[in-house]
C-alpha positions as a Markdown table, in Angstrom:
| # | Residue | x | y | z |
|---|---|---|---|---|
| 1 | Unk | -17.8 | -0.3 | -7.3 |
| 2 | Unk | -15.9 | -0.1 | -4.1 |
| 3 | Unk | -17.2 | 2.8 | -1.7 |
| 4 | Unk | -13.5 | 3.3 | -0.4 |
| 5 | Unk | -9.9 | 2.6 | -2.0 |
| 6 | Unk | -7.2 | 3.0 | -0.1 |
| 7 | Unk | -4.2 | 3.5 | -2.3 |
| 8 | Unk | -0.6 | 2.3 | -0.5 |
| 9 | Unk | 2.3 | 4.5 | -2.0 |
| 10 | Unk | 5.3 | 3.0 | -0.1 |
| 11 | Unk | 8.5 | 1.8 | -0.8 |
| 12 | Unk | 9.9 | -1.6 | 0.6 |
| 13 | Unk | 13.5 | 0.1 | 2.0 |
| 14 | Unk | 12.6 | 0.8 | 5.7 |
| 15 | Unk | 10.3 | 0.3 | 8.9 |
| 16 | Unk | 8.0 | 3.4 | 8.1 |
| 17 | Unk | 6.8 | 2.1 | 4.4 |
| 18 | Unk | 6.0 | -1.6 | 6.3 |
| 19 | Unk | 3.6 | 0.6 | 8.8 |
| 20 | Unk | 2.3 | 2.4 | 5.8 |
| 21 | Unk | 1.2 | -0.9 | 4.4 |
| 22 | Unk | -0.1 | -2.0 | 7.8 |
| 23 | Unk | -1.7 | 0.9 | 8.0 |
| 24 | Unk | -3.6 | 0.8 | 4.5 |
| 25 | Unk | -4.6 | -2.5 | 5.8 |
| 26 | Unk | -6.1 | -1.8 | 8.8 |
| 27 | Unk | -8.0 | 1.0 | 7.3 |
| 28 | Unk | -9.5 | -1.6 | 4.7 |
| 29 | Unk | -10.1 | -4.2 | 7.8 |
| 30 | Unk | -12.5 | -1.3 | 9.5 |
| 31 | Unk | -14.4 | -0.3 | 6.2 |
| 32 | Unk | -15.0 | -3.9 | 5.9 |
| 33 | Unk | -16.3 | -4.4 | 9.0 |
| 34 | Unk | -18.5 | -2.1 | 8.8 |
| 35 | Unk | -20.0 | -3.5 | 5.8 |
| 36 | Unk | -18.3 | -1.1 | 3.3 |
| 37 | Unk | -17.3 | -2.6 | -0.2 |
| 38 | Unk | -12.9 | -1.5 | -0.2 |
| 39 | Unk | -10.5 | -1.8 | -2.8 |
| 40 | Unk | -6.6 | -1.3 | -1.7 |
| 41 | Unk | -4.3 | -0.3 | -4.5 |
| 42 | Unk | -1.0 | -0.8 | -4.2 |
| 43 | Unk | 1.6 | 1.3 | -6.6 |
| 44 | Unk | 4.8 | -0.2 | -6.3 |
| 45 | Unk | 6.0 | 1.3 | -9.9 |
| 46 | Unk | 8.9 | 3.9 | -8.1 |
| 47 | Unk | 9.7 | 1.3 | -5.1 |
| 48 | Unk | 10.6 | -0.9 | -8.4 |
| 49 | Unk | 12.4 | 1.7 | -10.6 |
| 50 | Unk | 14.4 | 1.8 | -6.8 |
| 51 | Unk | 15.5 | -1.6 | -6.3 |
| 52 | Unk | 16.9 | -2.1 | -10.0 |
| 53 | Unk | 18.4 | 0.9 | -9.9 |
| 54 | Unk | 19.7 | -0.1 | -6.7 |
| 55 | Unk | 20.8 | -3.4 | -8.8 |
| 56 | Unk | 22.5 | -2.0 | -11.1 |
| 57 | Unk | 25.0 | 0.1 | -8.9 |
């Protein structure tokens, strides 16, 4: 069992969701470092509901 998760909720459609996933990253880089068990959870369920809706217009 992880002592952290770091859960990414970001879309792929601009600048700001890459930092938040760079971010979420980082984050789980330090806990690591520091000995900490991390899990990073990434929900990409609405960014994909986006991009096929996006698809289909």
């Amino acid at each position: 069992m992880p002592n952290a998760a770091i859960v990414v909720l970001a879309g792929t459609e601009s600048a700001s969701d890459l930092g938040r996933v760079v971010n979420g990253l980082q984050t789980a880089t330090e806990f690591d470092d520091a000995g900490d068990d991390v899990e990073i959870i990434f929900d990409v369920r609405k960014s994909l509901r986006d991009f096929r809706a996006n698809q289909n217009a």
